[in-house]
C-alpha positions as CSV (number, residue, x, y, z in Angstrom):
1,X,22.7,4.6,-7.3
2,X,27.7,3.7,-9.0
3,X,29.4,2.6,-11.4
4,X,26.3,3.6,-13.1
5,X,23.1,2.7,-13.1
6,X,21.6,1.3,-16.6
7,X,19.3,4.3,-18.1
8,X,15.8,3.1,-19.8
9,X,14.7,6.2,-18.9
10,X,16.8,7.4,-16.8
11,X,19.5,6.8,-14.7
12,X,18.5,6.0,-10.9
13,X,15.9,5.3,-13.1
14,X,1.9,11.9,-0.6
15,X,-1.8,17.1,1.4
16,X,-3.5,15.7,3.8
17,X,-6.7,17.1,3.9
18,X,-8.0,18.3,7.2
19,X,-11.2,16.6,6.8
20,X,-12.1,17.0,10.2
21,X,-16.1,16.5,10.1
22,X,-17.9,17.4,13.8
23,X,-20.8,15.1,14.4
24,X,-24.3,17.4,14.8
25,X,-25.6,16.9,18.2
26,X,-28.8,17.7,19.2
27,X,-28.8,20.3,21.9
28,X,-31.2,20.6,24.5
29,X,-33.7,23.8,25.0
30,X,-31.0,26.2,26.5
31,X,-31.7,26.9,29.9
32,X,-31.9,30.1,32.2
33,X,-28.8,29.3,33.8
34,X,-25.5,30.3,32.3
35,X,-23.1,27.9,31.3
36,X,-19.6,28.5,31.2
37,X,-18.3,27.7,27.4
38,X,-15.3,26.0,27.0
39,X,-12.5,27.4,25.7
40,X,-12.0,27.2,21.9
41,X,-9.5,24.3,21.2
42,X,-5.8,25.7,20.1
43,X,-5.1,22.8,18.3
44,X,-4.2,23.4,14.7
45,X,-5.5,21.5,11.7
46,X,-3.0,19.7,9.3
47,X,-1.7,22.6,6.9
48,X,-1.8,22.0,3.2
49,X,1.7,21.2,1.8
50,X,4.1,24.3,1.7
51,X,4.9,26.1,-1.4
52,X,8.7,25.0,-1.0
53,X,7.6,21.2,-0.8
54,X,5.2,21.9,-3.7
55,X,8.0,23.3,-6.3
56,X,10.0,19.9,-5.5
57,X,6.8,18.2,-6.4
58,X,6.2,19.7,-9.6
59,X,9.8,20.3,-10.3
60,X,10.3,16.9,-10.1
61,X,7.6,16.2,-12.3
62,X,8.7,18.7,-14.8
63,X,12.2,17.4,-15.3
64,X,11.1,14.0,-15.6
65,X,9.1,15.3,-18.5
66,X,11.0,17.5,-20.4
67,X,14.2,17.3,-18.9
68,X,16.3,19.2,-16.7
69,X,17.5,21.8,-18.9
70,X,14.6,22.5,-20.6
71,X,12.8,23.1,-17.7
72,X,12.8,26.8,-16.5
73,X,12.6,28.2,-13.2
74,X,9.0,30.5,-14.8
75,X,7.4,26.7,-15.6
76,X,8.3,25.3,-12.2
77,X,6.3,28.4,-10.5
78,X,3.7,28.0,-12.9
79,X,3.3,24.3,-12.2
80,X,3.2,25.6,-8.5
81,X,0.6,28.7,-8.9
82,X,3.0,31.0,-8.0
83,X,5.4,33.9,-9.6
84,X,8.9,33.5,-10.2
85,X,10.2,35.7,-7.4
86,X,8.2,33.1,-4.6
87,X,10.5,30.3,-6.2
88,X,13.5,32.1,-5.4
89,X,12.6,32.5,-1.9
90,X,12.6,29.0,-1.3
91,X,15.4,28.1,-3.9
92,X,17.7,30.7,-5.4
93,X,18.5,28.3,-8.7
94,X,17.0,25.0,-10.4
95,X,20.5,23.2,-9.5
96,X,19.3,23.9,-5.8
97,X,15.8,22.4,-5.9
98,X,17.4,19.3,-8.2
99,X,20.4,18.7,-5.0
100,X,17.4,19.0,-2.8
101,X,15.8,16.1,-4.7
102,X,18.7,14.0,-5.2
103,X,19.6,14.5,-1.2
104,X,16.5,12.4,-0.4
105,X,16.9,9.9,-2.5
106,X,20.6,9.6,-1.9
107,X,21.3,10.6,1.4
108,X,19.0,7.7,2.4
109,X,20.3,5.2,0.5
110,X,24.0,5.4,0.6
111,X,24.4,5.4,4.6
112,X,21.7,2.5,4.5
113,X,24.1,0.2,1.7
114,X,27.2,1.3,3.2
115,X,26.2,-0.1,6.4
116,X,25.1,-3.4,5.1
117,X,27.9,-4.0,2.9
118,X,30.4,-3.3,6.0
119,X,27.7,-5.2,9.1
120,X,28.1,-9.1,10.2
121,X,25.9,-11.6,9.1
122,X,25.3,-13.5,5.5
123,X,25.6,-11.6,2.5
124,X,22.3,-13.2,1.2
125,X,20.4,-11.8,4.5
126,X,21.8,-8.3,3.7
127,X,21.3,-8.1,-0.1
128,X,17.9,-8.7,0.9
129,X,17.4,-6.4,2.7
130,X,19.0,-3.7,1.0
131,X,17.1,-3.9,-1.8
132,X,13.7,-4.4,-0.3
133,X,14.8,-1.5,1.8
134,X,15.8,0.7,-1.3
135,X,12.5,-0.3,-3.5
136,X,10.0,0.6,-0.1
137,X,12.2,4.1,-0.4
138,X,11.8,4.8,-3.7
139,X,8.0,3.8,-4.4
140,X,7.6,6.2,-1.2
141,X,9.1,9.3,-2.8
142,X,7.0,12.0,-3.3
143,X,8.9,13.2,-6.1
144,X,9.2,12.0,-9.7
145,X,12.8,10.7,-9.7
146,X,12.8,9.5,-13.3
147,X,15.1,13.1,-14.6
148,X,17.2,12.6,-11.9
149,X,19.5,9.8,-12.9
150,X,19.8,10.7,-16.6
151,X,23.1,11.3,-18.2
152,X,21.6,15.3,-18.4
153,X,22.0,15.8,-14.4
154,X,24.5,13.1,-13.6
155,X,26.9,14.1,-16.3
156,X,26.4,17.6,-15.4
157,X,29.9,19.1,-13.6
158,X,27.6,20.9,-10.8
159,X,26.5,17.4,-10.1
160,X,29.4,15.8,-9.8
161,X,29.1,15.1,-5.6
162,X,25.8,13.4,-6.3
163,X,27.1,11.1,-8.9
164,X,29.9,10.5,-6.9
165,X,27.3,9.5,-4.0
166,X,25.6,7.4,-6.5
167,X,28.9,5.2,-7.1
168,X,29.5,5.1,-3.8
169,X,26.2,3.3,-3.6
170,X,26.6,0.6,-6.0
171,X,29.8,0.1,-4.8
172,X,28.6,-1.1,-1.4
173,X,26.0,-3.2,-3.4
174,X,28.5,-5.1,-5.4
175,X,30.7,-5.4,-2.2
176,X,27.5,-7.4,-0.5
177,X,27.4,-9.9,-3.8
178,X,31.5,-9.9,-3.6
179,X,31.1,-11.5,0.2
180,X,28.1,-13.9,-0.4
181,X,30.6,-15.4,-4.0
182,X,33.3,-15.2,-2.1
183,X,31.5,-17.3,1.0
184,X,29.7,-19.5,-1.3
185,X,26.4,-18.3,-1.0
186,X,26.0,-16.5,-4.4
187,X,26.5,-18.2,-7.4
188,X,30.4,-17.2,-9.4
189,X,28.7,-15.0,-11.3
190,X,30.1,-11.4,-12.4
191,X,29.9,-9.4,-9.6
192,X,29.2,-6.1,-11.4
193,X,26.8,-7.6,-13.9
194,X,24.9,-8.7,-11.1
195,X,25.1,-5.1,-9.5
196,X,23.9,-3.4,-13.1
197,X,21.3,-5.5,-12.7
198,X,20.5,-4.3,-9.2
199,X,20.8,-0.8,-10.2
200,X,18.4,-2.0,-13.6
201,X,15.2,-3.4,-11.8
202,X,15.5,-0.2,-9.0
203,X,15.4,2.4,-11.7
204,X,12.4,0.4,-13.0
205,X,10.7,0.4,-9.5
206,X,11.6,4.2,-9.5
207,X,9.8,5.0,-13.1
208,X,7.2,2.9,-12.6
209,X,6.2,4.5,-9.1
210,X,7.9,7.3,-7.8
211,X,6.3,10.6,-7.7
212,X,2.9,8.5,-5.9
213,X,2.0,6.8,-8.8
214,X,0.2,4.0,-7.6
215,X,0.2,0.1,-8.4
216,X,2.8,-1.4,-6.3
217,X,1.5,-3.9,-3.9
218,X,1.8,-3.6,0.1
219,X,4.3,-6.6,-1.3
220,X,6.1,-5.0,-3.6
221,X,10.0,-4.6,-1.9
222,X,9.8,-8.1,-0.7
223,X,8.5,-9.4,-3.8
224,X,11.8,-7.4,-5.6
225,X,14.2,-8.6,-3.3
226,X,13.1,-12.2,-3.4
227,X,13.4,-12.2,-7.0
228,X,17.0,-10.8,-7.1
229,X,18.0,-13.7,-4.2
230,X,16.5,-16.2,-6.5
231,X,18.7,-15.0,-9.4
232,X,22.0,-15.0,-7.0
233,X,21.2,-18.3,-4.3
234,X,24.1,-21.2,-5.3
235,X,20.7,-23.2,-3.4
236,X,17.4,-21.4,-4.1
237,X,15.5,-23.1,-1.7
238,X,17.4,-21.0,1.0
239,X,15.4,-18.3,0.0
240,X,12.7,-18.6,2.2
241,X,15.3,-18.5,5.7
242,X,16.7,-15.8,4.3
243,X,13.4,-13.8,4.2
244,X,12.7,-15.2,7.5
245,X,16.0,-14.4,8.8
246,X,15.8,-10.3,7.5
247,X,12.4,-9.9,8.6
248,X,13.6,-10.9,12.2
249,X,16.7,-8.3,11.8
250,X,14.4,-5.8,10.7
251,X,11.6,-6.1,13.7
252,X,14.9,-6.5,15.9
253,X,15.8,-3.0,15.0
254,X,13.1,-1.7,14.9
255,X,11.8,-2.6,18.6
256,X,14.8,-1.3,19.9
């Protein structure tokens, strides 16, 4: 997530199954008369996830584990069920398949806080949804980001553009709390205490349920984001229009 994020753990700290059943039919007694069959469907069953989309999995897993450096390239195509050489294929290092990670978590969330920290409207509305936004993201990842924001990859020089990304990111968040204490909205607190606090309840989100580990509710991001506007609100009880008012942004975008 900028400057950086608190690390309990860490730092920024779903295959389908083609269970396609075909209902038994009873046929009649076939008859003399020849009946033309149809021609066998071309549509294709769901696919089993790939191998590159399987190293990421268990990679991810892996380094949140036993850490990015002690984690070898042989373990990560063992998690997998495949030899060394099929790895490489898809990823020619273990830097790769960590920027691969870190791209979609990152690359989501920095365009999405950049644009709410520069957008109209009240700062309250936005915070809101940028975090519940940025929780829904990161209980949805498929990969294990706990290794991911730990002062092993983010201090790493080879990682440098992603921590750089990362302070972008809290940057924008602290800008939103900057407008709504400036406007009135927030209470005069400390503006980057309140955005290490941000970045302190996401990486908890993220280590708690990342990876699809399960336990969130369908509630979850609003339930966060509520909870950080009740911290910041100068008038609590505006808490409720401001939920009111994101949810309408939201469907507003989305119908378009």
């Amino acid at each position: 997530m900028s400057a950086r994020r608190p690390e309990p753990a860490s730092n920024r700290e779903r295959r389908p199954e083609p269970a396609s059943s075909r209902e038994r039919r009873t046929e009649p007694a076939p008859s003399r008369e020849r009946r033309t069959e149809p021609a066998p469907s071309r549509e294709r069953r769901p696919e089993p996830a790939s191998n590159r989309e399987r190293i990421l999995v268990e990679a991810a897993r892996l380094f949140a584990r036993r850490g990015y450096h002690a984690t070898t390239t042989r373990q990560i195509a063992q998690a997998v069920g495949i030899r060394q050489p099929s790895l490489f294929h898809h990823f020619p290092s273990k830097h790769a398949i960590v920027q691969e990670i870190l791209r979609s978590d990152l690359d989501e969330a920095v365009p999405a806080a950049q644009i709410l920290a520069s957008g109209p409207g009240p700062a309250s509305v936005r915070l809101y949804r940028y975090v519940r936004h940025d929780v829904e993201h990161l209980i949805g990842s498929p990969y294990d980001l706990r290794g991911m924001y730990s002062e092993e990859v983010m201090g790493d020089p080879q990682f440098a553009a992603w921590n750089e990304k990362r302070i972008r990111l809290h940057a924008a968040v602290e800008q939103i709390v900057k407008d709504g204490v400036a406007s009135g909205v927030f209470l005069p607190i400390d503006t980057a205490l309140a955005r290490e606090a941000i970045a302190g309840i996401l990486i908890r989100a993220l280590t708690l349920y990342s990876g699809g580990r399960t336990g969130a509710s369908a509630r979850f991001g609003d339930e966060i984001a509520s909870l950080v506007l009740r911290g910041l609100l100068a008038e609590p009880t505006a808490l409720e229009g401001v939920r009111r008012d994101a949810q309408v942004g939201h469907k507003e975008r989305t119908d378009r």
